[in-house]
C-alpha positions in Angstrom: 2.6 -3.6 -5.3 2.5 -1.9 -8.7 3.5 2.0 -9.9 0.4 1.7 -12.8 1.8 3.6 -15.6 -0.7 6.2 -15.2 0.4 7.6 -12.5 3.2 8.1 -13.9 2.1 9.6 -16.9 -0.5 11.3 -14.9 2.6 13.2 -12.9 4.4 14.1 -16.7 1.2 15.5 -17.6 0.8 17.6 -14.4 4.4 18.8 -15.1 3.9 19.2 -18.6 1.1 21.7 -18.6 1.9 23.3 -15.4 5.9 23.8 -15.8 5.2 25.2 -19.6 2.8 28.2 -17.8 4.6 28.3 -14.5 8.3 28.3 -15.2 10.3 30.5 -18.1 11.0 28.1 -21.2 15.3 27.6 -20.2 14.1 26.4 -16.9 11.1 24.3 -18.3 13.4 22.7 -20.7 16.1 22.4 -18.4 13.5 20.3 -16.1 13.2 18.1 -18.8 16.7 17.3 -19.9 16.6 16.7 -15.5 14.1 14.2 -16.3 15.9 12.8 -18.4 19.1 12.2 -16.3 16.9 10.3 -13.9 15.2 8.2 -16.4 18.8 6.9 -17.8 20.4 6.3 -14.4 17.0 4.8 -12.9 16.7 2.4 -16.0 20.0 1.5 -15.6 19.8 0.8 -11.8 16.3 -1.3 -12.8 18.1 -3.7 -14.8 20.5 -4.3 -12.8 17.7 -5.7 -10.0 18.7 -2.2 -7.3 15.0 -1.1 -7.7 11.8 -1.9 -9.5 10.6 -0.4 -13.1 7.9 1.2 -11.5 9.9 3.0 -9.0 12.3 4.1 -11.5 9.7 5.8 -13.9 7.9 7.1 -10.9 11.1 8.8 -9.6 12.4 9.9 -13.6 8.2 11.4 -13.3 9.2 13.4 -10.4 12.4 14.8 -11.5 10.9 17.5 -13.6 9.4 19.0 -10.1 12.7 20.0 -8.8 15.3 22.0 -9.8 18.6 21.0 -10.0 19.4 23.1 -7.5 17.7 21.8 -4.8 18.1 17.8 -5.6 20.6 17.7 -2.7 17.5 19.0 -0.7 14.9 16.2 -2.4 17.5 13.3 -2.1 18.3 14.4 1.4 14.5 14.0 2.1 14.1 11.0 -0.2 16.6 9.4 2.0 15.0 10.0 5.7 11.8 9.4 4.2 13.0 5.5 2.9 14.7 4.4 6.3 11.4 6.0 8.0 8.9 3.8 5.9 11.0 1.1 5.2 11.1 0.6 9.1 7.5 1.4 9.6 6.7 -1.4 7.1 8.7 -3.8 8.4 7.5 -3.2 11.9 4.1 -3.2 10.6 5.0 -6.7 9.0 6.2 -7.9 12.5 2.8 -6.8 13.8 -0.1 -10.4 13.4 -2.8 -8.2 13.6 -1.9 -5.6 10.7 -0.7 -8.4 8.8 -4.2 -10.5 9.4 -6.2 -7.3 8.2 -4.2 -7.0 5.3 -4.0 -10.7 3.9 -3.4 -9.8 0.3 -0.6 -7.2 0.5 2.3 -9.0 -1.6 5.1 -7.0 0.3 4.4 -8.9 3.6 6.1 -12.1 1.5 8.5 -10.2 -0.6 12.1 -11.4 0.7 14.4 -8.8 -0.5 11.7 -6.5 -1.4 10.8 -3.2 -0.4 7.2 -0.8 -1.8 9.2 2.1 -2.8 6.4 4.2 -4.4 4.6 5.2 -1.1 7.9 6.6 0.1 8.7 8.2 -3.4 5.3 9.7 -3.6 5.5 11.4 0.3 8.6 12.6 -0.5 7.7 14.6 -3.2 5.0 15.9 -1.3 6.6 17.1 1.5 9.4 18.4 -0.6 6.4 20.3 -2.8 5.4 21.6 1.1 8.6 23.0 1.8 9.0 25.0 -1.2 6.0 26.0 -1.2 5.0 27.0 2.5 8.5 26.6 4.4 10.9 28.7 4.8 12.7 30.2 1.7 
C-alpha cells in the first residue's frame, strides 16, 4: 500500500491556508520549522529501512497540526493507535475469509512489513477530536 503524494501535499495545503488564518504568524511559523524537524528525522529513519517514504512524508505532513506542546500527547496516541492496528491487521491476516475477500491487498504477503498510513491518518484524527471537542 501506497501514501500517493497528494495526500500528502493535500494535508500541507490544508495546513498552509488554514494555519496562516487560524494561528498568529510566530506560531504558524513555528509549525513549520515543527514540520521540518519531522521531515529530517523521518527521512533519516526511511533510509535507514525503519519505515517507508510514504509514511515518513505523511507523518513530516502532519507535524504542522500539532503544537509542540502537545507532541507528547500525539506520540502517546500514535503509539496506542500502531499496536492497536498493527494487531488488528495481523489478526485480520490470520482470518481466510478476510483474506479471500481481499485477494489483492499487498500487506497480507509483506514479511516484515507493516501499512502505517491508516494508523498515522486515525491518529491525527482522533488527536484533531480531542483538541477540538475533549476536554481542555
Amino acid at each position: 500500500m501506497r501514501i500517493p503524494n497528494r495526500a500528502v501535499v493535500a494535508l500541507l495545503a490544508v495546513f498552509a491556508v488554514i494555519g496562516l488564518v487560524a494561528l498568529p504568524l510566530p506560531e504558524y511559523l513555528a509549525r513549520w520549522a515543527g514540520f521540518a524537524v519531522v521531515l529530517a528525522v523521518t527521512f533519516v529513519l526511511s533510509v535507514i529501512g525503519a519505515m517507508g517514504a510514504g509514511d515518513a512524508k505523511f507523518l513530516a505532513a502532519m507535524a504542522p497540526f500539532v503544537p509542540r506542546e502537545d507532541a507528547g500527547l500525539m506520540l502517546g496516541l500514535l503509539a496506542v493507535i500502531l499496536l492497536v492496528t498493527f494487531a488488528l491487521h495481523r489478526l485480520a491476516r490470520a482470518i481466510r475469509p478476510i483474506r479471500a475477500a481481499t485477494p489483492g491487498w499487498k500487506s497480507w504477503q509483506a514479511k516484515g512489513h507493516f501499512p502505517m498510513g491508516i494508523a498515522l491518518s486515525s491518529a491525527l484524527v482522533a488527536y484533531l477530536m480531542l483538541r477540538a471537542f475533549g476536554p481542555a
